[in-house]
ZARO-567517 format. One record per atom (N, C-alpha, C): residue number from 1; residue in one letter; atom name; x, y, z. Coordinates in steps of 0.1 Angstrom, whole numbers. Example, Ala and Ser with C-alpha at 12.3 -4.5 7.8 and 13.67 -1.06 7.14 Angstrom:
BEGIN
  nr rest atom     x     y     z
   1    A    N   132   -57    78
   1    A   CA   123   -45    78
   1    A    C   132   -33    78
   2    S    N   128   -22    71
   2    S   CA   137   -11    71
   2    S    C   129     0    79
***
This chain:
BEGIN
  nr rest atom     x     y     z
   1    X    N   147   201    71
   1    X   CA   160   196    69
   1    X    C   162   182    75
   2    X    N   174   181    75
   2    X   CA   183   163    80
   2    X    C   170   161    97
   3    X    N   171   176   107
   3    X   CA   171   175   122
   3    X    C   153   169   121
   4    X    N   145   176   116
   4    X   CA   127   173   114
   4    X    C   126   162   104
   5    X    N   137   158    97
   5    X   CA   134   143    91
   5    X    C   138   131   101
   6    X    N   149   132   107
   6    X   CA   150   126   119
   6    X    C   143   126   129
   7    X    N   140   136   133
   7    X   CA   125   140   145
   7    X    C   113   130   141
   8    X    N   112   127   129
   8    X   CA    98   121   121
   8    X    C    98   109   124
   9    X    N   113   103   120
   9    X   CA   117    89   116
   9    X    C   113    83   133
  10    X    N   119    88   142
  10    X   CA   123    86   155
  10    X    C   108    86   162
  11    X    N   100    96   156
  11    X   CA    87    94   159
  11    X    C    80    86   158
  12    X    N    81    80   142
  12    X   CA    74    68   134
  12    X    C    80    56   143
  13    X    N    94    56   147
  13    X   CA    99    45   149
  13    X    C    92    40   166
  14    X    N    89    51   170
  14    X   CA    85    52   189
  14    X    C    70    45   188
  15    X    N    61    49   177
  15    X   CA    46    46   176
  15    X    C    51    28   174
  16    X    N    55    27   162
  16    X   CA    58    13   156
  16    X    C    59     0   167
  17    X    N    75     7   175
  17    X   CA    78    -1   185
  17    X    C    67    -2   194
  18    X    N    60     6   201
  18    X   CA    50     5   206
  18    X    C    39    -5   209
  19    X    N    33    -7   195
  19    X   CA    24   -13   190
  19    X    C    33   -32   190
  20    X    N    42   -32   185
  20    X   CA    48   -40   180
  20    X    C    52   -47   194
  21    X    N    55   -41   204
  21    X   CA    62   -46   219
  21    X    C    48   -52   226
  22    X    N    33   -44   224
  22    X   CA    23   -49   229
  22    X    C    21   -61   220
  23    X    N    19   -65   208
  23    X   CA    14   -76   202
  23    X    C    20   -84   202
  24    X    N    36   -86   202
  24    X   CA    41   -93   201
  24    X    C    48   -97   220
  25    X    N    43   -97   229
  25    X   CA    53   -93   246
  25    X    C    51  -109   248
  26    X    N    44  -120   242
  26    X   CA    42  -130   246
  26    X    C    57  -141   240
  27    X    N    59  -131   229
  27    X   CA    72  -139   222
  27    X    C    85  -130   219
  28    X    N    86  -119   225
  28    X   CA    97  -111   228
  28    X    C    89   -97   232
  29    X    N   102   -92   240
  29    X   CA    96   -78   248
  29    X    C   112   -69   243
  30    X    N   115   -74   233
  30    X   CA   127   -63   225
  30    X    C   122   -55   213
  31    X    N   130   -46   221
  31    X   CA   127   -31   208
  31    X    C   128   -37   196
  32    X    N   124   -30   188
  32    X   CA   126   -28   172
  32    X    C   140   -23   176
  33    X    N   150   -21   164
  33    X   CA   164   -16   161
  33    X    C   159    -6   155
  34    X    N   163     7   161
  34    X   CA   162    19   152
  34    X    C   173    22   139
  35    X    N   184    16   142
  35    X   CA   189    17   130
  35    X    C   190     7   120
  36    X    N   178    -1   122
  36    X   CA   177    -9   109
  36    X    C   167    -4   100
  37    X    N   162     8   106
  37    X   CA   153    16    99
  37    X    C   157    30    94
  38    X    N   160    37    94
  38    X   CA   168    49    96
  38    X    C   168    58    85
  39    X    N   159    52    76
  39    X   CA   158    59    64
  39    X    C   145    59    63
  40    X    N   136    70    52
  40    X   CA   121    70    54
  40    X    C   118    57    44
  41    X    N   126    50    38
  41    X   CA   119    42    23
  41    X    C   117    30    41
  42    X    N   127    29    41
  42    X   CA   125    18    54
  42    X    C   120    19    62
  43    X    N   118    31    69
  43    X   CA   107    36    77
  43    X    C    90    30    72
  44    X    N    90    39    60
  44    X   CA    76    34    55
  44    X    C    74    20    54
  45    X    N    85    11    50
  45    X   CA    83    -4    48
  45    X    C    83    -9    60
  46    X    N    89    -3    71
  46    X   CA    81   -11    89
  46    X    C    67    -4    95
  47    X    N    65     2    87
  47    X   CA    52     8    92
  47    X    C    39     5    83
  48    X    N    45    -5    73
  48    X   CA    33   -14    62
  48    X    C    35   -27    70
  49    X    N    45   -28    72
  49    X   CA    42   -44    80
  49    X    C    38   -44    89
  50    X    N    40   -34    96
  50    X   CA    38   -32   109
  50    X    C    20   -34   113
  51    X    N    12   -26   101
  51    X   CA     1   -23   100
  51    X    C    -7   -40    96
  52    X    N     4   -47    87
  52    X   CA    -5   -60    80
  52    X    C    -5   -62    92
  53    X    N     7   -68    97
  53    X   CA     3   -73   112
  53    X    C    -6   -70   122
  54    X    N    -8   -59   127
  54    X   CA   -20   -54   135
  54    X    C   -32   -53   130
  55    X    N   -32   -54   117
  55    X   CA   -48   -55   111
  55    X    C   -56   -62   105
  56    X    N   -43   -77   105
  56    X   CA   -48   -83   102
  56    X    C   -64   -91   100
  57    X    N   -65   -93    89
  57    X   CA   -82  -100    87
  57    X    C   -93   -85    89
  58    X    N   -89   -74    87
  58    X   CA   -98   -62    91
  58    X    C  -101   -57    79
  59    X    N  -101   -65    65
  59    X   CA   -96   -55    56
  59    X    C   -95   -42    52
  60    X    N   -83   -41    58
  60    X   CA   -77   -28    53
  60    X    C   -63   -24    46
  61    X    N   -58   -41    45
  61    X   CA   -45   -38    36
  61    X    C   -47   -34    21
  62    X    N   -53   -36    15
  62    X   CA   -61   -30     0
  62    X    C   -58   -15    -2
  63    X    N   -64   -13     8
  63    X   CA   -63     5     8
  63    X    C   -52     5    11
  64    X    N   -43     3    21
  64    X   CA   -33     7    24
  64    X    C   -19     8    15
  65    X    N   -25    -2     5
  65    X   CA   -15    -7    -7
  65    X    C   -22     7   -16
  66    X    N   -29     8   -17
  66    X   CA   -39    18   -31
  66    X    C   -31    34   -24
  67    X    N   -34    36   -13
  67    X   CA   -26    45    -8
  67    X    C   -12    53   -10
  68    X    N    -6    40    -6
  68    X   CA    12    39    -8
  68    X    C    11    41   -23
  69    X    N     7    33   -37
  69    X   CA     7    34   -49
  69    X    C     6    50   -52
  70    X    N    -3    57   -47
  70    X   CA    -9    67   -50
  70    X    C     1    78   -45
  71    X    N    11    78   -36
  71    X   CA    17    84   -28
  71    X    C    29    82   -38
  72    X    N    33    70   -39
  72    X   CA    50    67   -48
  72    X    C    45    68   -61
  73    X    N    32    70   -69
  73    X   CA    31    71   -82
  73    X    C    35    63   -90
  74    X    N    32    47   -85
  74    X   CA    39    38   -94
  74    X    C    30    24   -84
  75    X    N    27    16   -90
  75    X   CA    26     5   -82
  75    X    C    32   -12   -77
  76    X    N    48    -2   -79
  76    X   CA    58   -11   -79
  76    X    C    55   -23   -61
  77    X    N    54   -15   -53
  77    X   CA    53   -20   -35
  77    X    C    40   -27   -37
  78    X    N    28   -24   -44
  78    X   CA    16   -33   -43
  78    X    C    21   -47   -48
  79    X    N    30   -45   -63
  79    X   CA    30   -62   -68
  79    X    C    39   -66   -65
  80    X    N    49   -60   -52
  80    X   CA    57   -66   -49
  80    X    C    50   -74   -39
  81    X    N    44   -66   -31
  81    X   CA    37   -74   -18
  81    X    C    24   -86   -22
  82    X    N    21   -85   -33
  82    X   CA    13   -94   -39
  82    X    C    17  -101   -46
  83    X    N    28  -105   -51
  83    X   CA    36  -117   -58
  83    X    C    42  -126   -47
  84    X    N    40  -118   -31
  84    X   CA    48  -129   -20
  84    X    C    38  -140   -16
  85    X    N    23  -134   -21
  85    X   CA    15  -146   -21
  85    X    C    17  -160   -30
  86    X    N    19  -152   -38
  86    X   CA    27  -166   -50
  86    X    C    18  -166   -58
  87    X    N    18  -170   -74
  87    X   CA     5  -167   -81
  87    X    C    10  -178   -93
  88    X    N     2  -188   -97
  88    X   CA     9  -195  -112
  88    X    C     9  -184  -123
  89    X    N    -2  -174  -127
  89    X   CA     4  -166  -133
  89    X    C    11  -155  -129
  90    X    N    19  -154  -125
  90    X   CA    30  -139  -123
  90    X    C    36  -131  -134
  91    X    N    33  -132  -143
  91    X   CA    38  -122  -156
  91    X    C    23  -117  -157
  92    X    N    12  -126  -158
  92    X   CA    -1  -113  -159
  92    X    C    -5  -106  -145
  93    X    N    -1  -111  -136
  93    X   CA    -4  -105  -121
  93    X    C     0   -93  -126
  94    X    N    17   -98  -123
  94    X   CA    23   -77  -126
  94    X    C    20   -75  -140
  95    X    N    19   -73  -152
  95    X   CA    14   -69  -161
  95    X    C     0   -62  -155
  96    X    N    -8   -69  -153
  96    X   CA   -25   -61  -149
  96    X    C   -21   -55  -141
  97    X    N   -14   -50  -129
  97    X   CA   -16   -45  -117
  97    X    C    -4   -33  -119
  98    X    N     4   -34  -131
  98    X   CA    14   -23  -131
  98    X    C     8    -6  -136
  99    X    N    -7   -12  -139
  99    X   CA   -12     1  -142
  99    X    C   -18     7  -130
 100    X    N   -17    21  -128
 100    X   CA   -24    24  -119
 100    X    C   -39    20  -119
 101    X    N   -48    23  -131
 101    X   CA   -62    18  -130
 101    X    C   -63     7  -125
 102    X    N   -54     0  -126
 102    X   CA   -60   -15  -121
 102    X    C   -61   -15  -104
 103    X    N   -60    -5  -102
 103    X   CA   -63    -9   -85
 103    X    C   -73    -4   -77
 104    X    N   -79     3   -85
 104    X   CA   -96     9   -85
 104    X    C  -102     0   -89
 105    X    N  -116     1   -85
 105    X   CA  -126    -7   -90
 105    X    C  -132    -4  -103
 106    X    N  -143   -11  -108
 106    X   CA  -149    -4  -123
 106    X    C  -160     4  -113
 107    X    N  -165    15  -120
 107    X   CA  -186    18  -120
 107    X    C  -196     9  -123
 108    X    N  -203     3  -115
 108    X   CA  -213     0  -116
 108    X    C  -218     6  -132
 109    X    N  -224    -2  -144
 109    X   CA  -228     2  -155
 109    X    C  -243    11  -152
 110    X    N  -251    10  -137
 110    X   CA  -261    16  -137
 110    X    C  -259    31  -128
 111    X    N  -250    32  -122
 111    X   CA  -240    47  -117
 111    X    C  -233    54  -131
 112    X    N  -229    46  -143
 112    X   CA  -225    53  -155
 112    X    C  -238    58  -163
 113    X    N  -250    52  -165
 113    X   CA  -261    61  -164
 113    X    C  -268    70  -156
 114    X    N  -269    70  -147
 114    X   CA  -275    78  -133
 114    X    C  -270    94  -137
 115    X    N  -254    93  -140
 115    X   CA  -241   100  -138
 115    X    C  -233   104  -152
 116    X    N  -237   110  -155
 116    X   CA  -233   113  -172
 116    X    C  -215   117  -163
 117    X    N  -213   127  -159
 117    X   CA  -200   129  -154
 117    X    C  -188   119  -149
 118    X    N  -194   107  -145
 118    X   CA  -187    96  -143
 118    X    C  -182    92  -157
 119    X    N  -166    85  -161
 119    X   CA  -164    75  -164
 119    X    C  -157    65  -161
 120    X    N  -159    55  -169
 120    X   CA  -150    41  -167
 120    X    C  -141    41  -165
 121    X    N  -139    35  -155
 121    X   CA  -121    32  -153
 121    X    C  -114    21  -162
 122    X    N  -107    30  -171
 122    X   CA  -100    24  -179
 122    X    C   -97     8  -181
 123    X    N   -92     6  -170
 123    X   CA   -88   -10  -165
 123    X    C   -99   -20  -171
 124    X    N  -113   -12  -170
 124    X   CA  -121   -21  -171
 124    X    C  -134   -15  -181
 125    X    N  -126    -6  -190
 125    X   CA  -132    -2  -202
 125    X    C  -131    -6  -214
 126    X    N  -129     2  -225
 126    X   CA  -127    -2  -237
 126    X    C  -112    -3  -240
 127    X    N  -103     3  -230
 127    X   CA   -90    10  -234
 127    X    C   -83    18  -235
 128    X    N   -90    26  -244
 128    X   CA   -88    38  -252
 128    X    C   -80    48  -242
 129    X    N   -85    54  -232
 129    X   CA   -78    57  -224
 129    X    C   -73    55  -211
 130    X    N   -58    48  -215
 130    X   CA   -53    43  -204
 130    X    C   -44    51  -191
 131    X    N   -45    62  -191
 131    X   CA   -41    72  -179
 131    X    C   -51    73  -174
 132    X    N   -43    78  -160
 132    X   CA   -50    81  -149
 132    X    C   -44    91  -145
 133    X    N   -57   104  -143
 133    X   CA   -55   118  -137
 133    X    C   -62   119  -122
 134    X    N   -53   126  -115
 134    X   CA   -63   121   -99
 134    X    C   -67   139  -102
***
């Protein structure tokens, strides 16, 4: 209920600040605002920045975006967070990236021989089938 979704938030919010009070103590030693967070959509969205920040250059924002996609069943937060780079094309950025295949890689064409059970990921097949079943 309302009490163990709050319990969570407050939890997420205690690690966050945490991390965030050590990396950053050289240019402030102030909490995060818990109530600028206080919902889980916002919760999760300080705890993705939270993460670019701390990991940066590690790569591991990729997955973390493929993750969240995979979790919200849509990959609205990936091309949001990848159009803040800027792009001259941005109607084929989000167009290609609104599919879920597009955020997987293809098979190696010599792993689709080896592997009769493997197929192509769509994105980067013939077409034909453009769903994705996990």
């Amino acid at each position: 209920g309302k009490a163990q979704n709050d319990s969570l938030l407050k939890q997420a919010y205690r690690i966050v600040n945490v991390i965030n009070k050590r990396s950053n103590c050289a240019t402030s030693n102030q909490d995060i605002k818990y109530d600028s967070y206080s919902s889980k959509n916002l919760m999760a969205n300080l705890v993705m920045d939270e993460r670019q920040r701390e990991l940066m250059f590690e790569g591991k924002r990729w997955f973390d975006l493929v993750r969240r996609s995979l979790r919200d069943g849509n990959t609205n937060y990936l091309v949001s967070q990848v159009m803040r780079k800027g792009s001259d094309n941005a109607s084929v950025t989000q167009s290609k990236l609104a599919k879920m295949d597009a955020i997987f890689w293809p098979y190696n064409k010599d792993e689709l021989k080896v592997n009769d059970a493997l197929q192509q990921n769509p994105a980067f097949g013939s077409g034909e089938n453009s769903s994705y079943s996990r």
